[in-house]
Backbone as CSV, one residue per row, in Angstrom:
resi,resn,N_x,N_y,N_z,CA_x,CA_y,CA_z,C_x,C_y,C_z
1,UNK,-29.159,-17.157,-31.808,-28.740,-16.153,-30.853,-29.978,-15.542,-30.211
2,UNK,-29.937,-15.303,-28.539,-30.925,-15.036,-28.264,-30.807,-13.588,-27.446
3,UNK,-31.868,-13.217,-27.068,-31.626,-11.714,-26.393,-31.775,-11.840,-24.922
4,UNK,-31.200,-11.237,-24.343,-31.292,-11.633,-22.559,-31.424,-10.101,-22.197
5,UNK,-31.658,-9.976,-20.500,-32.267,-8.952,-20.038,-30.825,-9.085,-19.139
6,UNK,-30.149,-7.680,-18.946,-29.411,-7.304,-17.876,-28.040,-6.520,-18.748
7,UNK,-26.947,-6.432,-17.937,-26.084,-5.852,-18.714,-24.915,-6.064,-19.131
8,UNK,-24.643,-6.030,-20.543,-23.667,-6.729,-21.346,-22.390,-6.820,-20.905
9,UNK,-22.009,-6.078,-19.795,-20.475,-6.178,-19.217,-20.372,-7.053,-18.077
10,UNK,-22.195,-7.497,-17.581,-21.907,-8.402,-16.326,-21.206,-9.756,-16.856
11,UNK,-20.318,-9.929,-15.972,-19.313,-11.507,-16.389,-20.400,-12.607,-16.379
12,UNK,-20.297,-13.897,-16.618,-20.479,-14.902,-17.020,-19.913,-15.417,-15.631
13,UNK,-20.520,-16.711,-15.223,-19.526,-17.658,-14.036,-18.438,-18.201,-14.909
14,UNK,-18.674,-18.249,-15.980,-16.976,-19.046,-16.509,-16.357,-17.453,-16.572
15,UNK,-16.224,-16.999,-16.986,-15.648,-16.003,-17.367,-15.067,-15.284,-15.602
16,UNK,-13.225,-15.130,-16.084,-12.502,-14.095,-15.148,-12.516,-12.982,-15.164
17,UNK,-12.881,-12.095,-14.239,-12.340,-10.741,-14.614,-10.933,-10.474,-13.848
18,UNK,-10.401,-9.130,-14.207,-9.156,-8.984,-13.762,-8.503,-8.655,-12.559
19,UNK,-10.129,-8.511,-11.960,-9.747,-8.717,-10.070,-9.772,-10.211,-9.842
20,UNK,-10.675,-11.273,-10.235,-10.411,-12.292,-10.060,-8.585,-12.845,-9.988
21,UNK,-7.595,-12.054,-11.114,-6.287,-12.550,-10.772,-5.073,-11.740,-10.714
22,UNK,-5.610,-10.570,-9.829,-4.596,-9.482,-9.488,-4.678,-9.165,-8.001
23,UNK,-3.641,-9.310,-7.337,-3.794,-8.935,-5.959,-4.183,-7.722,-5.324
24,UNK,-4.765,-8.010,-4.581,-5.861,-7.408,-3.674,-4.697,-6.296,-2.761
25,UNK,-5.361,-5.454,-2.775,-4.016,-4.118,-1.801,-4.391,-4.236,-0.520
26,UNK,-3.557,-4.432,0.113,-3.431,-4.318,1.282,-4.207,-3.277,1.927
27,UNK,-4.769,-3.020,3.617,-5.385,-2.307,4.037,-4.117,-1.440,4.657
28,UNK,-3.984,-0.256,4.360,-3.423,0.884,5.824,-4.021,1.482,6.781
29,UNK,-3.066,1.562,7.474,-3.827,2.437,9.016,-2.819,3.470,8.997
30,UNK,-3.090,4.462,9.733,-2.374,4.889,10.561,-1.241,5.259,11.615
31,UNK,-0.462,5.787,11.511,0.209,5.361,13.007,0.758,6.991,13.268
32,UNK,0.530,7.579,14.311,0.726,8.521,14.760,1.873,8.612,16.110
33,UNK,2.913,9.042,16.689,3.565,9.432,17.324,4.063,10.614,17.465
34,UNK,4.356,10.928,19.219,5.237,12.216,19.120,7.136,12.008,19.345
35,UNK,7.864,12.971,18.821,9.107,12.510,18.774,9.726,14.177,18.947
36,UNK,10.623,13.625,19.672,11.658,15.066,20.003,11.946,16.306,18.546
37,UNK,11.614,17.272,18.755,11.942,17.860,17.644,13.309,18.124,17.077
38,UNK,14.439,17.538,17.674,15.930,17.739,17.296,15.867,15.735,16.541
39,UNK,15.276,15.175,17.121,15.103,13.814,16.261,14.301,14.078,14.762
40,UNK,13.327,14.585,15.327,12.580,14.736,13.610,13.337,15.223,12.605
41,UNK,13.835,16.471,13.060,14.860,17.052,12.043,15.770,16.201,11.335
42,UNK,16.616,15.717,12.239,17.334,14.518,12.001,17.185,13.554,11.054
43,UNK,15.570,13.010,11.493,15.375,11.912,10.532,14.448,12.076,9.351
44,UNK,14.180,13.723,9.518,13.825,14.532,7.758,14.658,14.838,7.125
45,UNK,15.783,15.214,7.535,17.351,15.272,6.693,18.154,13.727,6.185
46,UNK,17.830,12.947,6.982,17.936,11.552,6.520,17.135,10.990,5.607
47,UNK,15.972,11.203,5.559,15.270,10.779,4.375,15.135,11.981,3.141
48,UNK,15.570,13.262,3.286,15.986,13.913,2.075,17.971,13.393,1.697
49,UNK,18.184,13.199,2.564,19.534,12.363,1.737,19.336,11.828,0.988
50,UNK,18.713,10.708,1.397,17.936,9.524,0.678,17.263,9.350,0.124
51,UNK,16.645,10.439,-0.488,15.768,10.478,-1.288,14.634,9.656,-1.068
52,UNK,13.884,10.080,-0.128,12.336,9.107,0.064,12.091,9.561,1.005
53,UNK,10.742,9.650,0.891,9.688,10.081,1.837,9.790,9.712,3.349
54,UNK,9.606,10.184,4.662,9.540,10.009,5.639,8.868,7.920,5.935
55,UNK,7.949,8.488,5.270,6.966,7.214,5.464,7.708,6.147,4.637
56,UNK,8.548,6.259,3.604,9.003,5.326,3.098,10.843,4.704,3.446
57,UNK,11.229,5.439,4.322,12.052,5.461,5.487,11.474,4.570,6.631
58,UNK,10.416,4.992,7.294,10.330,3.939,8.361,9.691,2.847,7.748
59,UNK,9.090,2.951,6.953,8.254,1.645,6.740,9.705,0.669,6.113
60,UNK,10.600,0.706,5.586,12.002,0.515,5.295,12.616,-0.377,6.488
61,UNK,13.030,0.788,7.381,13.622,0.416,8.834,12.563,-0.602,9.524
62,UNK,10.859,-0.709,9.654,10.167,-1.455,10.245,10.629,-2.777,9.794
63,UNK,10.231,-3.060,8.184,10.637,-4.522,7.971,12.043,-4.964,8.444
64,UNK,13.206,-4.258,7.899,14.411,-4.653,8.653,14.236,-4.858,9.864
65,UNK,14.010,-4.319,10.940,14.136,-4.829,12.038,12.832,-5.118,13.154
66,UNK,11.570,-5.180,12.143,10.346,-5.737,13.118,10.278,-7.029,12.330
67,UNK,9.839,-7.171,10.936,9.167,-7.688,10.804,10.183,-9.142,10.218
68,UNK,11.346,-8.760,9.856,12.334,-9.982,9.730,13.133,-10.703,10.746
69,UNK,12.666,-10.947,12.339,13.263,-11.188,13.232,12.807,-12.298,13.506
């Protein structure tokens, strides 16, 4: 057994670590709009029905009807 210089947690090339096999997160942006204030209301009372967040409401409605067409 021999002694090496550097540090004991750096990986090995054989050796995986656990980013090597866990997916990578996605990047977010932003998205800003203005919207009628008798709509907002609307669709803040719709997502307290529903229990979920504004953002998790449209991002909801986007895939249904952007991104599955």
């Amino acid at each position: 057994m021999s002694l090496a210089a550097g540090r004991p947690s750096k990986k090995v090339d054989s050796e995986l670590s656990l980013s090597d096999v866990t997916d990578r997160p996605t990047k977010t942006v932003r998205v800003n709009f203005n919207l009628d204030e008798e709509m907002y209301i609307k669709l803040k009372k719709h997502a307290l029905d529903s229990r979920k967040t504004v953002t998790q409401l449209l991002t909801e409605m986007i895939d249904e009807k952007v991104i599955e067409r």
